[in-house]
Every structure is written in C-alpha cells, then in structure tokens.
FIVEX-994714 format. One record per residue: residue number from 1; y, x, z of N, C-alpha, C in turn. Coordinates in Angstrom, 3 decimals, m for minus. Example, Ala and Ser with C-alpha at 12.3 -4.5 7.8 and 13.67 -1.06 7.14 Angstrom:
+------+----------+----------+----------+----------+----------+----------+----------+----------+----------+
: resi :       nY :       nX :       nZ :      caY :      caX :      caZ :       cY :       cX :       cZ :
+------+----------+----------+----------+----------+----------+----------+----------+----------+----------+
:    1 :   m5.690 :   13.190 :    7.800 :   m4.500 :   12.300 :    7.800 :   m3.300 :   13.200 :    7.800 :
:    2 :   m2.250 :   12.850 :    7.080 :   m1.060 :   13.670 :    7.140 :    0.030 :   12.900 :    7.870 :
+------+----------+----------+----------+----------+----------+----------+----------+----------+----------+
END
This chain:
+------+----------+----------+----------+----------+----------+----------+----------+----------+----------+
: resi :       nY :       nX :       nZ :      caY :      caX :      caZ :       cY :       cX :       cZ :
+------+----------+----------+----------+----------+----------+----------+----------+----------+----------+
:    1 :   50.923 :  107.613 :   98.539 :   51.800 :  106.594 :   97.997 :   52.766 :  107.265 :   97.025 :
:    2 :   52.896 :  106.542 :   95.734 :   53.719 :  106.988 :   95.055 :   55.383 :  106.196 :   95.153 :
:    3 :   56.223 :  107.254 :   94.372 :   57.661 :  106.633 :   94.565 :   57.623 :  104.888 :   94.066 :
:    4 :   56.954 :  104.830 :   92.642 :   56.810 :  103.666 :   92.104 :   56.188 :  102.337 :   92.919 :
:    5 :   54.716 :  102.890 :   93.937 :   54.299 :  101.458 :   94.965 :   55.540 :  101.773 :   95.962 :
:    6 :   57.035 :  101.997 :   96.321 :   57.791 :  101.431 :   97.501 :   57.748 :   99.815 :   96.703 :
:    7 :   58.338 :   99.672 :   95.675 :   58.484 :   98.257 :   95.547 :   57.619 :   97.194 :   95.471 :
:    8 :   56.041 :   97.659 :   96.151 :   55.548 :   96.571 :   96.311 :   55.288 :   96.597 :   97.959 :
:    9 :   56.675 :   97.048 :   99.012 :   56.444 :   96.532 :   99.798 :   57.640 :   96.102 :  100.291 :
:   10 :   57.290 :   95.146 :  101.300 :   58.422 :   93.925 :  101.365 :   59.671 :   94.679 :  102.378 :
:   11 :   60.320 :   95.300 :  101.357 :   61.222 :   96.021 :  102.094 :   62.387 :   95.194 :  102.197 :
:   12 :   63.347 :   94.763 :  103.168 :   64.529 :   94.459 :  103.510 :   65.928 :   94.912 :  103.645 :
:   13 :   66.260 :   94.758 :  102.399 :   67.405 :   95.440 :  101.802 :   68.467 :   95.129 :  103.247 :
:   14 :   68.639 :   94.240 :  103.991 :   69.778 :   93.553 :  104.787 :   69.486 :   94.553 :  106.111 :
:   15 :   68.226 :   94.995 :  106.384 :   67.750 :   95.644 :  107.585 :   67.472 :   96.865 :  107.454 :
:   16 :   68.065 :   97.861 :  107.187 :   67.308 :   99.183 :  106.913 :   66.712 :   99.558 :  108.245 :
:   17 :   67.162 :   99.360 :  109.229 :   66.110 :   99.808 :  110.187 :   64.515 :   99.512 :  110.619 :
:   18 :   64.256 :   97.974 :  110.012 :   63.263 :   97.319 :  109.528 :   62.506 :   97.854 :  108.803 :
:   19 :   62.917 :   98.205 :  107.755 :   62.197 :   98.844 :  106.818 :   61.907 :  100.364 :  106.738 :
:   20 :   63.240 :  101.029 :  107.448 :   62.780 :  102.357 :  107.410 :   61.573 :  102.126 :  108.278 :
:   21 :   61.362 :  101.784 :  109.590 :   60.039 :  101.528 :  110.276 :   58.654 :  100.569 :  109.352 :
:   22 :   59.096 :   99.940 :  108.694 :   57.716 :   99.969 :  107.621 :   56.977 :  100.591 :  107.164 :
:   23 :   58.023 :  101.216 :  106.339 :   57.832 :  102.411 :  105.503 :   56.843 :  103.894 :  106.418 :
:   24 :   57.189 :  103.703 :  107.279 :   56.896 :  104.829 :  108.807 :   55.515 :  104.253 :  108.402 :
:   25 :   55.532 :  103.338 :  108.887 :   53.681 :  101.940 :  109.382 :   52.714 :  102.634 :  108.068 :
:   26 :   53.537 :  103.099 :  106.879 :   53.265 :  103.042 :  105.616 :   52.781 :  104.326 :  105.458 :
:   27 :   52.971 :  105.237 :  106.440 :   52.537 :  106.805 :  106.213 :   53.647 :  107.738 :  105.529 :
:   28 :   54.930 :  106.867 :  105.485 :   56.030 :  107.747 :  104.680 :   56.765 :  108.616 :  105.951 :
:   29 :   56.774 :  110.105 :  105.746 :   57.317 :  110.831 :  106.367 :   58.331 :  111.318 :  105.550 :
:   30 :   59.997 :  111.210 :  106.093 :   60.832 :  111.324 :  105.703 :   62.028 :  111.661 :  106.897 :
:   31 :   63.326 :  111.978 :  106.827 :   64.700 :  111.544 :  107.862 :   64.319 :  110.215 :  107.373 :
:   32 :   65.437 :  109.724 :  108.226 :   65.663 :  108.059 :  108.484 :   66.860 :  108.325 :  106.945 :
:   33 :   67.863 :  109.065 :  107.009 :   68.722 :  108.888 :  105.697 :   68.190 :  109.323 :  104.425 :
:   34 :   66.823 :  109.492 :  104.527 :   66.261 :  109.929 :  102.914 :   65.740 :  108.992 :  103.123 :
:   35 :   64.994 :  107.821 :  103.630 :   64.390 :  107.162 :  103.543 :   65.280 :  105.994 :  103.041 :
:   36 :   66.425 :  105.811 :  103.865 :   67.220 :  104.921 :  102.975 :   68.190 :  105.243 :  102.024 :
:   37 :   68.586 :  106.396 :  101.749 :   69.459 :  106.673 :  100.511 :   68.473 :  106.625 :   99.138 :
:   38 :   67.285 :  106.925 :   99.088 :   66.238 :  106.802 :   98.462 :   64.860 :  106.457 :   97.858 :
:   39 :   64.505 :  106.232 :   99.265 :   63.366 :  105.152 :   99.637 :   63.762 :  103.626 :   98.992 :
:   40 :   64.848 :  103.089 :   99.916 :   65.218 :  101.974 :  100.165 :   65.785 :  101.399 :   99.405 :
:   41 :   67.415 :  101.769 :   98.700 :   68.445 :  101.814 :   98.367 :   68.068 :  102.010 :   96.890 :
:   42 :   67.078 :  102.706 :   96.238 :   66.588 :  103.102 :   95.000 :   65.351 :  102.398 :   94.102 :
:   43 :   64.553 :  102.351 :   95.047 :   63.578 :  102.003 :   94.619 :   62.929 :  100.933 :   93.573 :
:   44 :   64.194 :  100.240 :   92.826 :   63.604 :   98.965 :   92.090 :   64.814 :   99.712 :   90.888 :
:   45 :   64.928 :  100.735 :   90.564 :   66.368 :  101.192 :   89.975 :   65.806 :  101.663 :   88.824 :
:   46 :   65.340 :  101.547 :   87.649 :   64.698 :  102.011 :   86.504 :   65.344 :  103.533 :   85.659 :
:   47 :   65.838 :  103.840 :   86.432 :   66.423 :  105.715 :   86.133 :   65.026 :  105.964 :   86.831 :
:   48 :   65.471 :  105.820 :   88.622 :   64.976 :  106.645 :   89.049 :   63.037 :  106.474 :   89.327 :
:   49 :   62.800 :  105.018 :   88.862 :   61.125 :  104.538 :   88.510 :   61.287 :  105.937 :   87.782 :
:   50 :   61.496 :  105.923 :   86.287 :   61.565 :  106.951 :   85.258 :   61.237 :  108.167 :   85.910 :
:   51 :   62.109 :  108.824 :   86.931 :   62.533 :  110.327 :   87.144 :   61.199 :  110.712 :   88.282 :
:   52 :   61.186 :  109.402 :   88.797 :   60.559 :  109.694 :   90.323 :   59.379 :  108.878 :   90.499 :
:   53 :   58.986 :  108.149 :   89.824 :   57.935 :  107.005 :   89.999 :   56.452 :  107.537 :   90.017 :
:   54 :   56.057 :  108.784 :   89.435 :   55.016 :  109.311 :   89.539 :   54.692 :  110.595 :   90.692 :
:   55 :   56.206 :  110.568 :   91.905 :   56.058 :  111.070 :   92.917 :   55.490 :  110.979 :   93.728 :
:   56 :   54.440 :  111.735 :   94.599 :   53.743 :  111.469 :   95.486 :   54.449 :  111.523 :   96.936 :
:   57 :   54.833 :  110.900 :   97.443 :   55.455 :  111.024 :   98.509 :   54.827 :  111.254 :   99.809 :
:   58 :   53.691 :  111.208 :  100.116 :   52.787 :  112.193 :  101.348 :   53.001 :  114.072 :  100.756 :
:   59 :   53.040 :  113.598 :   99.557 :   53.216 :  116.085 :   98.981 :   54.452 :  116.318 :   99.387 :
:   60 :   55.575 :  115.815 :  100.025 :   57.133 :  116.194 :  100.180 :   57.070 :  116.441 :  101.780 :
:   61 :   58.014 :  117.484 :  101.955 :   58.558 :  117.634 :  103.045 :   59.925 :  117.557 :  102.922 :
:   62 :   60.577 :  117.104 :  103.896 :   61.889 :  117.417 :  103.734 :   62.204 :  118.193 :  105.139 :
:   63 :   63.847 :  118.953 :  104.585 :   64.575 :  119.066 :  105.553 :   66.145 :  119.292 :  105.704 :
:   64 :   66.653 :  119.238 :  106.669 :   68.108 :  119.101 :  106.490 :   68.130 :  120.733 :  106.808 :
:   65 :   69.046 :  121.128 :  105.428 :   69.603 :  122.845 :  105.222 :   71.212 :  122.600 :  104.699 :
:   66 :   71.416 :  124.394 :  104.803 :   72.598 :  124.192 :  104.354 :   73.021 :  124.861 :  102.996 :
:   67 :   73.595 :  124.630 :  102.066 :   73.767 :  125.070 :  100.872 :   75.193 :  125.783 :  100.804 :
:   68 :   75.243 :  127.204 :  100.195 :   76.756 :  127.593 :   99.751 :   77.153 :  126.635 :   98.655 :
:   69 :   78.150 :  126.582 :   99.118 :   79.107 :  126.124 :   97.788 :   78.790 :  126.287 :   96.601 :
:   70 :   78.252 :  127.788 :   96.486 :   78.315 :  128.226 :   95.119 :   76.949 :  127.748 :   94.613 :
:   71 :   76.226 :  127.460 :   95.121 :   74.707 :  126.754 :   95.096 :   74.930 :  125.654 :   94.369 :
:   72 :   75.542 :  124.855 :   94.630 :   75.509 :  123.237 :   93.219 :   76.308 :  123.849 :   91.999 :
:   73 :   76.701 :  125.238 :   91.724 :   77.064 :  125.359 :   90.508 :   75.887 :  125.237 :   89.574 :
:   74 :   75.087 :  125.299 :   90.590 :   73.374 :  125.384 :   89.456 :   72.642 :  124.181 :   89.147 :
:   75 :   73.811 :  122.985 :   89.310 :   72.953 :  121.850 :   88.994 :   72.989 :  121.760 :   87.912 :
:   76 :   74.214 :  121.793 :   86.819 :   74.529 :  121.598 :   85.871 :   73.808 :  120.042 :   85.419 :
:   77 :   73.131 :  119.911 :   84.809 :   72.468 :  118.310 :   84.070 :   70.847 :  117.683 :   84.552 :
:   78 :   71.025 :  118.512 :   86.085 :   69.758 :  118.773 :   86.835 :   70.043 :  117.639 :   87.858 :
:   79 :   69.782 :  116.034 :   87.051 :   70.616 :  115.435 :   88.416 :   70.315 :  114.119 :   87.698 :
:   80 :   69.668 :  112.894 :   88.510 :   69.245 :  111.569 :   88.450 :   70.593 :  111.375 :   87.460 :
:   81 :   71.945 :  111.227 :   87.551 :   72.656 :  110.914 :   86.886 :   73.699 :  111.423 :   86.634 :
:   82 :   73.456 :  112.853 :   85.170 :   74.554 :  113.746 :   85.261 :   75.579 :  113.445 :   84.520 :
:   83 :   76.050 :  112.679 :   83.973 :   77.167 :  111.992 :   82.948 :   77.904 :  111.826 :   84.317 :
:   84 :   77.547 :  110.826 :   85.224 :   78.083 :  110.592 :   86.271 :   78.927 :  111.567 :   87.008 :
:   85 :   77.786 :  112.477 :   87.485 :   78.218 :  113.885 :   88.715 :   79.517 :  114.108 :   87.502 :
:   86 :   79.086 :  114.629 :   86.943 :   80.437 :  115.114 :   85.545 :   81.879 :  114.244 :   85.677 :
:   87 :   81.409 :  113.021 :   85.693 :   82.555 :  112.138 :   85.726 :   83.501 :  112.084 :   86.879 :
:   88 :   82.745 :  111.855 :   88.266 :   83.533 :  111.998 :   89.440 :   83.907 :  113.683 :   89.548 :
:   89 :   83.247 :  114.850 :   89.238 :   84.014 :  116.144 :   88.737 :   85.201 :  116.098 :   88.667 :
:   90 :   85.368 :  115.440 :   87.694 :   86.212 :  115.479 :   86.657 :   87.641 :  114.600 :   87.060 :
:   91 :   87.084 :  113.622 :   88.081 :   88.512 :  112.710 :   88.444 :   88.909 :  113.419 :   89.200 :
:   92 :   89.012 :  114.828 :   89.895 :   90.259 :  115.320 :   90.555 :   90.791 :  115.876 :   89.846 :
:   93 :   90.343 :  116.529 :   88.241 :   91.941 :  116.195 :   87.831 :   92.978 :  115.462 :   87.635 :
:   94 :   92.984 :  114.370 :   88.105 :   94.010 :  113.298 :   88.612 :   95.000 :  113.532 :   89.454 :
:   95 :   94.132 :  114.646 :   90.699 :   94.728 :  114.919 :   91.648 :   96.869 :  114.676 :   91.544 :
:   96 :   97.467 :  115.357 :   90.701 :   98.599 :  115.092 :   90.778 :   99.330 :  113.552 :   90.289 :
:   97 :   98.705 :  112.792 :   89.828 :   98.954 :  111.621 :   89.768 :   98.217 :  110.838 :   90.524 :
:   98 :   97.439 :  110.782 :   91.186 :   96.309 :  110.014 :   92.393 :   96.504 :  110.365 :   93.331 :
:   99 :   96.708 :  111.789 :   93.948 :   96.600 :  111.971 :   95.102 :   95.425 :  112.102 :   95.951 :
:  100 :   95.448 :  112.089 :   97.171 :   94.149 :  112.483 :   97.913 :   92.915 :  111.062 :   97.604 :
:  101 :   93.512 :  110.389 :   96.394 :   92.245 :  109.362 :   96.663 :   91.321 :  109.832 :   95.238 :
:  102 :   91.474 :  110.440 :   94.659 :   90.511 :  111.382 :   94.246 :   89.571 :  111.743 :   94.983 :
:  103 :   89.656 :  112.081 :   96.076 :   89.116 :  112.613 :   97.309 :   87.990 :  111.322 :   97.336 :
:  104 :   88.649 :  110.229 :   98.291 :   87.929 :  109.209 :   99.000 :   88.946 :  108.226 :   99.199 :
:  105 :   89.043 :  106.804 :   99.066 :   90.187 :  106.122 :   99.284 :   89.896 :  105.548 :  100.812 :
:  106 :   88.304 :  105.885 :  101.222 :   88.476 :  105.638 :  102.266 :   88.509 :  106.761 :  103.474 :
:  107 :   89.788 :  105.817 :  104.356 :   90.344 :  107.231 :  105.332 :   89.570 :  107.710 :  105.715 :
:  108 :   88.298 :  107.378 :  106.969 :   87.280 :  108.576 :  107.868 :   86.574 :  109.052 :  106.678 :
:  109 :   86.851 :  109.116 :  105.617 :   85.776 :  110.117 :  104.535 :   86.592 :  110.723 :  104.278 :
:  110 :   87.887 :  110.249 :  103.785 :   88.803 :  111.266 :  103.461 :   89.589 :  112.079 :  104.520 :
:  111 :   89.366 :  112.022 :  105.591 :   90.000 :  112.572 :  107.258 :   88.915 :  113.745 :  107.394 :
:  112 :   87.636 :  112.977 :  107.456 :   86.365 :  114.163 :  106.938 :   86.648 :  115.493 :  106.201 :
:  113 :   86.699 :  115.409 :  105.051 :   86.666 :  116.294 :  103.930 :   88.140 :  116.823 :  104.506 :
:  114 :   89.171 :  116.283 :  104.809 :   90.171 :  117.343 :  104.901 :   90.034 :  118.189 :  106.545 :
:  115 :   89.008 :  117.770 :  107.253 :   89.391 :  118.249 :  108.302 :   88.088 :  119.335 :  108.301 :
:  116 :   86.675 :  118.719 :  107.519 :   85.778 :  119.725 :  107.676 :   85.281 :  120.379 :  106.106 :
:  117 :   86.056 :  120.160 :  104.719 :   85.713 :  120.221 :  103.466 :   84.524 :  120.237 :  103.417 :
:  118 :   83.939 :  118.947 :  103.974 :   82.657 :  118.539 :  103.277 :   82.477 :  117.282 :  103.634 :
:  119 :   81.223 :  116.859 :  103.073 :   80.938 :  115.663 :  103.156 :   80.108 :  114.760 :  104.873 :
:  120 :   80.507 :  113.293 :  105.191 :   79.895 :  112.890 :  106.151 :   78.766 :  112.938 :  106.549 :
:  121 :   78.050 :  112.260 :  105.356 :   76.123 :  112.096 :  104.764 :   75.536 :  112.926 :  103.603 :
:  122 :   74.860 :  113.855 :  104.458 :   74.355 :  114.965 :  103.140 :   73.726 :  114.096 :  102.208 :
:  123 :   74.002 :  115.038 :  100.630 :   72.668 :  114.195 :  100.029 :   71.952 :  114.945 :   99.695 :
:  124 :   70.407 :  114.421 :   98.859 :   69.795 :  114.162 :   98.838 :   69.113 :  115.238 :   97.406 :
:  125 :   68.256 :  116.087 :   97.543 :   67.761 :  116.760 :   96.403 :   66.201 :  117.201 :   96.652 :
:  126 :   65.869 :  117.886 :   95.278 :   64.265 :  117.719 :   95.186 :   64.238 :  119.106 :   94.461 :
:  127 :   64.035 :  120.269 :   95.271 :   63.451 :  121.539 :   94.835 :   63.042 :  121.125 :   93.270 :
:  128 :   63.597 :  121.447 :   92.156 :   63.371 :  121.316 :   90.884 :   61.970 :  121.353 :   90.384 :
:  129 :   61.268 :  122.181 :   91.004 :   59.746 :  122.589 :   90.929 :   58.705 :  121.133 :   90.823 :
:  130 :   59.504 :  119.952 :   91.710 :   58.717 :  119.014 :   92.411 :   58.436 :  117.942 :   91.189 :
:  131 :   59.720 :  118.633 :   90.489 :   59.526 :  117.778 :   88.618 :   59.115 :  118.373 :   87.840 :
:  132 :   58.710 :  119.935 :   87.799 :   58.354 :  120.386 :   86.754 :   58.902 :  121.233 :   86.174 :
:  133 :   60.238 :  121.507 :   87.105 :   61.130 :  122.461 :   86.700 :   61.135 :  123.685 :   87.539 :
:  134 :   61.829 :  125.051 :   87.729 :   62.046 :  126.229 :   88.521 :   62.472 :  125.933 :   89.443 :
:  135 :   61.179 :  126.753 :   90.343 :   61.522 :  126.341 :   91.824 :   62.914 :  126.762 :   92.326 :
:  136 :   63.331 :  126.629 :   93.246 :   64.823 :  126.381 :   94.060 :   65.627 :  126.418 :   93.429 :
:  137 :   65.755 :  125.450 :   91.947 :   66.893 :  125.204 :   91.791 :   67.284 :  123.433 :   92.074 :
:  138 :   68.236 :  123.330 :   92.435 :   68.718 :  122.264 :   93.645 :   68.513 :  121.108 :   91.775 :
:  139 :   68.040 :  120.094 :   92.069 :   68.069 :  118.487 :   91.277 :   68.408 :  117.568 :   92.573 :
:  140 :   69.694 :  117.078 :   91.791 :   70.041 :  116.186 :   92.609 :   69.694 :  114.704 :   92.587 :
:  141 :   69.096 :  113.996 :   92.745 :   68.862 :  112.492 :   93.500 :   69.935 :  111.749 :   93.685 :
:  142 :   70.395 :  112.013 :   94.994 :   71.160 :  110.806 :   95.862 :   72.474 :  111.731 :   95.989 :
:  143 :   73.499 :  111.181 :   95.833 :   75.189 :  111.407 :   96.586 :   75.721 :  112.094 :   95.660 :
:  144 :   75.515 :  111.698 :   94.168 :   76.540 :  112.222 :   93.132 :   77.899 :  112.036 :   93.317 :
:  145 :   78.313 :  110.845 :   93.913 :   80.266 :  110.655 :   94.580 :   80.030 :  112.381 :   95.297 :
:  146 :   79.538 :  112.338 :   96.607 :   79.546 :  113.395 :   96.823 :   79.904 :  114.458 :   96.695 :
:  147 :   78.925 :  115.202 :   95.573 :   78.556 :  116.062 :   94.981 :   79.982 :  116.517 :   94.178 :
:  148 :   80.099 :  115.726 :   93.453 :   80.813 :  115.255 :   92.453 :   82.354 :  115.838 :   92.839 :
:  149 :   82.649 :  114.952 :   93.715 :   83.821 :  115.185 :   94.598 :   83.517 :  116.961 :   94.929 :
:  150 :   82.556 :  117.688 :   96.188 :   83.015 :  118.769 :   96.240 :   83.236 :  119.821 :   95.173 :
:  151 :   82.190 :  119.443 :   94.016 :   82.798 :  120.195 :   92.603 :   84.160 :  119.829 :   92.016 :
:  152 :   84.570 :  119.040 :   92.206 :   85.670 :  118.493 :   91.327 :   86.908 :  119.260 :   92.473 :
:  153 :   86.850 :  119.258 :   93.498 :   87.340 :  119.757 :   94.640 :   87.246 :  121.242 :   94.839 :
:  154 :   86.597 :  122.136 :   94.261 :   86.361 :  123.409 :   94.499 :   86.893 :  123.857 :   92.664 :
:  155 :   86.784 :  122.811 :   91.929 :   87.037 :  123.351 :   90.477 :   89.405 :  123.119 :   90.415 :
:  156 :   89.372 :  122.400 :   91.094 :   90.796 :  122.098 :   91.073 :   91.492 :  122.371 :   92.301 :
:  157 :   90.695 :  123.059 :   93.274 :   91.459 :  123.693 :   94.751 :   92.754 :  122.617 :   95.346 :
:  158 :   91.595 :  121.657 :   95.560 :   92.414 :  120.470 :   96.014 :   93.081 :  120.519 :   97.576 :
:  159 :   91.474 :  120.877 :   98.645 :   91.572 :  121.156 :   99.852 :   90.456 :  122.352 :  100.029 :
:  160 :   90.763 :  123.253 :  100.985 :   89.878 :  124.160 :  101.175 :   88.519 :  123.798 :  101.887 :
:  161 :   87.526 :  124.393 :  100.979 :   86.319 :  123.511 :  101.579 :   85.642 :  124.835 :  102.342 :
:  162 :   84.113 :  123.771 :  103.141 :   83.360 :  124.943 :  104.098 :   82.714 :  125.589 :  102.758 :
:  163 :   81.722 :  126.743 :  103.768 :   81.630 :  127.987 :  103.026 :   80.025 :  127.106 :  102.624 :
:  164 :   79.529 :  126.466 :  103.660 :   78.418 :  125.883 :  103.777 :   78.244 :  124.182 :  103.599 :
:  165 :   77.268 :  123.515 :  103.338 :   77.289 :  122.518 :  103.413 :   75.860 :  121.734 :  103.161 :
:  166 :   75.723 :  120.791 :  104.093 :   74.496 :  120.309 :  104.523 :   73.777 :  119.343 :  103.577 :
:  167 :   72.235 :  119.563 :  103.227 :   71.776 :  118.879 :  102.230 :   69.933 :  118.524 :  102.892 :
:  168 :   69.536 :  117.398 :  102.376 :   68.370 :  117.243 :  102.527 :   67.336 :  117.628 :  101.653 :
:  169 :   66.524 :  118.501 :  101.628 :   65.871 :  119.410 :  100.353 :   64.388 :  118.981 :  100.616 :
:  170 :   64.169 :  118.189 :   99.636 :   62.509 :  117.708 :   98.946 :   61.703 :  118.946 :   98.574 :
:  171 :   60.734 :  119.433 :   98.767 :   60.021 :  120.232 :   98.864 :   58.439 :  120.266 :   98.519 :
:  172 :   57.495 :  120.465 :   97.773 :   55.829 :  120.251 :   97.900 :   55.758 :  121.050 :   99.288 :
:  173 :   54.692 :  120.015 :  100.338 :   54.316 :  120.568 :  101.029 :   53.331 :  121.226 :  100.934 :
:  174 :   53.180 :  122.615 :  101.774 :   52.152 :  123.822 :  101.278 :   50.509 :  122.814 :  100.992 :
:  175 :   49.962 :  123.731 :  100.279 :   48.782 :  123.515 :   99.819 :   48.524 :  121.745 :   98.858 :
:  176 :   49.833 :  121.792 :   98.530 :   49.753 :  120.629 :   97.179 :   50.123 :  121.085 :   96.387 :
+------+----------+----------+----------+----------+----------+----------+----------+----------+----------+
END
C-alpha cells in the first residue's frame, strides 16, 4: 500500500482508534501515534500526497529512538514544511515580550517542556534515504510546532533542555 491509497479508505477522522485498527485490518504496520499523526491526520493534505504519496508503506519500519539535540541541527530545509519549522524557530525570539507562550500557551505542554525540556508526543521523521536523500539524515514529517519550538528554544536559551529527545524514525525495512 502506498501513502497515496490511505485515502481511499474510509478512514474516520472523529475515531482514531477506529481507524488506526483499519488501517491494522489493512496490513499497515506502524505505532498507534504514527499512524495517526500521519497516516490519519495527513493523508488527503496535497504537500504531503506530493512528498509521500509514492511511499510504500509495508518497506517502513519504524521506531521510537532518541535523538541529541544537536541532531535536528541537520534538518535545515529537510522537512514536509520548512518555511514553517523556520517560522515557529524563530517566534522565541519574542521570548522577552511573550513570555513562556512562545513555548506553548497551553499549560501541561508548557509544564512539560519546563519540567522535562522536551516535548509530550515525539514526532515524526523518515531516514532521508527513504526519499532519495542521505541516509540518517533526520526529514521531518510530523511535529514542526515541536521541532520548531526545541530549536527556537536551544537557539535563544529560553529553558534548559534534555540532552536527548524522543523521535519516531521511518526507516526501509532490510532487504527493500
């Protein structure tokens, strides 16, 4: 199955648990949060048809790892939507006129990040290789707020962040 046939199945935007179990019925092996940060949540979105639509999604493995910090310095424009990542970057320089909502305006995200400098819900990336690009360098997908935020947060030493931080990494599985 490619990324492009999810939208011809009757997925239920209101139920993700519904559908992540479809999708299962469907032969898609995934986490339950790649399946809906990306699977679900994406799939009728004409970026990512574009970026991802000729993905085979039985060739992926995923898994939840952890990334240094210094590791998303290498995304640079390696990213479903890098104007974006750039943009939320870029709003903690606000920080002295905004305040911690640069951060997150909402509290348990922003209670999060100050208590563990990182994020709640890892996101979401695709070993660069899987597009055509050099292998392990991180392309990001899903959770540019995210992302965004811990760069913008590590570029303006807002709050001290972990050394590590948890990501779901798309992968060809061996012998594809």
């Amino acid at each position: 199955m490619k990324y492009k046939d999810l939208s011809e199945i009757a997925l239920d935007s209101y139920s993700t648990e519904k559908s992540i179990e479809l999708l299962k019925q469907h032969g898609v092996s995934a986490p339950d949060s790649v399946i809906e940060q990306f699977y679900i949540d994406h799939n009728s979105n004409s970026r990512f048809l574009e970026l991802y639509g000729e993905l085979s999604l039985h060739d992926l493995k995923w898994e939840l790892v952890e990334f240094d910090t210094t590791k998303f310095l290498q995304i640079g424009s390696n990213a479903s939507f890098p104007d974006f990542l750039e943009e939320v970057t870029e709003d903690a320089s606000h920080f002295e006129d905004v305040g911690e909502a640069v951060i997150d305006c909402r509290e348990v995200v922003l209670n999060h990040w100050k208590k563990h400098g990182t994020w709640l819900i890892p996101p979401i990336f695709l070993d660069a290789n899987v597009l055509g690009g050099k292998s392990c360098i991180p392309h990001l997908v899903e959770g540019h707020s995210r992302v965004g935020c811990l760069l913008g947060i590590q570029k303006y030493r807002i709050i001290p962040l972990a050394e590590k931080h948890k990501v779901y990494w798309g992968s060809f599985r061996k012998g594809t």
